[in-house]
Kinemage of the C-alpha trace (Angstrom):
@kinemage 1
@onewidth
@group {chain A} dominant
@subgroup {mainchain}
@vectorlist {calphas} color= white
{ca unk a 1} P 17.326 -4.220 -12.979
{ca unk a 2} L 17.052 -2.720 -9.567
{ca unk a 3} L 14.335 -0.141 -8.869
{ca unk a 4} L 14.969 1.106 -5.812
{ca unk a 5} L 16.838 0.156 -3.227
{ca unk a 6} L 16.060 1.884 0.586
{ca unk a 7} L 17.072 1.893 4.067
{ca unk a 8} L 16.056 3.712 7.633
{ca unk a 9} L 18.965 5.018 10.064
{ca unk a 10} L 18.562 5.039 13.822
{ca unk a 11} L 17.583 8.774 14.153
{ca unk a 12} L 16.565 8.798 18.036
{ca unk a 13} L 13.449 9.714 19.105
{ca unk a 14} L 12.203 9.803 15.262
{ca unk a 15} L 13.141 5.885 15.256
{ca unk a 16} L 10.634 5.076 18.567
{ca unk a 17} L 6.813 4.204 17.584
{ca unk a 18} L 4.383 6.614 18.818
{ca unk a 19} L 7.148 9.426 18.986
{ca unk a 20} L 6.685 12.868 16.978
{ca unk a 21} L 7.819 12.014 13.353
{ca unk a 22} L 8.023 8.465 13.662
{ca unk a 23} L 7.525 6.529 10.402
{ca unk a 24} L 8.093 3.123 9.028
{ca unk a 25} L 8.931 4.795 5.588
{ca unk a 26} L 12.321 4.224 4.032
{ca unk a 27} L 14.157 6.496 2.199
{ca unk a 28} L 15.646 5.285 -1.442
{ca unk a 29} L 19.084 4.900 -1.542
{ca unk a 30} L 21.577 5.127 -4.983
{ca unk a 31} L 23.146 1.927 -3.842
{ca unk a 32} L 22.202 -0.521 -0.308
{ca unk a 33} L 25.113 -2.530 0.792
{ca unk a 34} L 23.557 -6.050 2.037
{ca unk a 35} L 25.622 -8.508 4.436
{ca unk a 36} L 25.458 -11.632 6.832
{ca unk a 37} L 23.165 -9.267 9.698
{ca unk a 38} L 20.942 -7.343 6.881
{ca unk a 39} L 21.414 -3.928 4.865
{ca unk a 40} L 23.885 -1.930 6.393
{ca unk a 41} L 22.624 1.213 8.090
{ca unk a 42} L 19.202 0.197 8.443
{ca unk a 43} L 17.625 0.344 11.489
{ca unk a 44} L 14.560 -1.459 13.054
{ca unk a 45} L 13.377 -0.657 16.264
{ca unk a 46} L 11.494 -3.821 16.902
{ca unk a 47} L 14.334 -6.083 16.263
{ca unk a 48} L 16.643 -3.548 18.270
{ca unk a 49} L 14.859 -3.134 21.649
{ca unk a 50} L 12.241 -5.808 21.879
{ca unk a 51} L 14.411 -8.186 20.764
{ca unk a 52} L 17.739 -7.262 21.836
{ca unk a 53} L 19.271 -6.590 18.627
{ca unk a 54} L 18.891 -9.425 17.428
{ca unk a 55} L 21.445 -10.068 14.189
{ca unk a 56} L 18.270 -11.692 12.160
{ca unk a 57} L 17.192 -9.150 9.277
{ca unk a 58} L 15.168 -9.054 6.624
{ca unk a 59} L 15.554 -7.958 2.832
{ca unk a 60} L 12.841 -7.867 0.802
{ca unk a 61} L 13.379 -7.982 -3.135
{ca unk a 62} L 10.306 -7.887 -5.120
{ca unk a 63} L 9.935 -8.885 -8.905
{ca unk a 64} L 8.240 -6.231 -11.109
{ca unk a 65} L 5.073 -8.616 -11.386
{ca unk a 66} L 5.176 -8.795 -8.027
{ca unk a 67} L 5.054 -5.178 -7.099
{ca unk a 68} L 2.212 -5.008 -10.211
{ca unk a 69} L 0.485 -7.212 -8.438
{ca unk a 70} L 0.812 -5.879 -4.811
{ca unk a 71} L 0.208 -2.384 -5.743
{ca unk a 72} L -3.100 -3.149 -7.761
{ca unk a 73} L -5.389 -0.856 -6.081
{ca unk a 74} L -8.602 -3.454 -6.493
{ca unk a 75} L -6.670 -5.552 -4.225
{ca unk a 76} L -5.150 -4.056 -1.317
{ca unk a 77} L -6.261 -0.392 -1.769
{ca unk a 78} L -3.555 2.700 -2.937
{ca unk a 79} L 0.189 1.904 -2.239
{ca unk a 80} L 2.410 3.921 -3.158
């Protein structure tokens, strides 16, 4: 079962570090649709401009003991 799925458009200014409104959040998605250069529609400014948009991306998929473990507070302090 998926849980939640989540990606982060290009949105301009919003998608520079250290601009007004900037955030690494992602927003959850109904459905992600994943392919040879990443999740489609999801942008990351690091890979984009530092590294010249590079194709490499990430996905991260996370077991439910997993994210038990990761978001036990004793651990790594309140994630949420």
């Amino acid at each position: 079962t998926v849980l939640r799925t989540a990606a982060r458009p290009y949105l301009e200014e919003k998608s520079r570090p250290g601009r007004p409104g900037y955030t690494t959040r992602k927003n959850s998605l109904p459905q992600i649709e994943v392919g040879t250069s990443g999740v489609s529609g999801d942008y990351n400014d690091y890979r984009s401009r530092a590294l010249g948009s590079t194709p490499d991306r990430a996905v991260s998929i996370l077991t439910s003991d997993v994210m038990a473990y990761v978001k036990d507070e004793s651990r790594f302090g309140a994630l949420s």
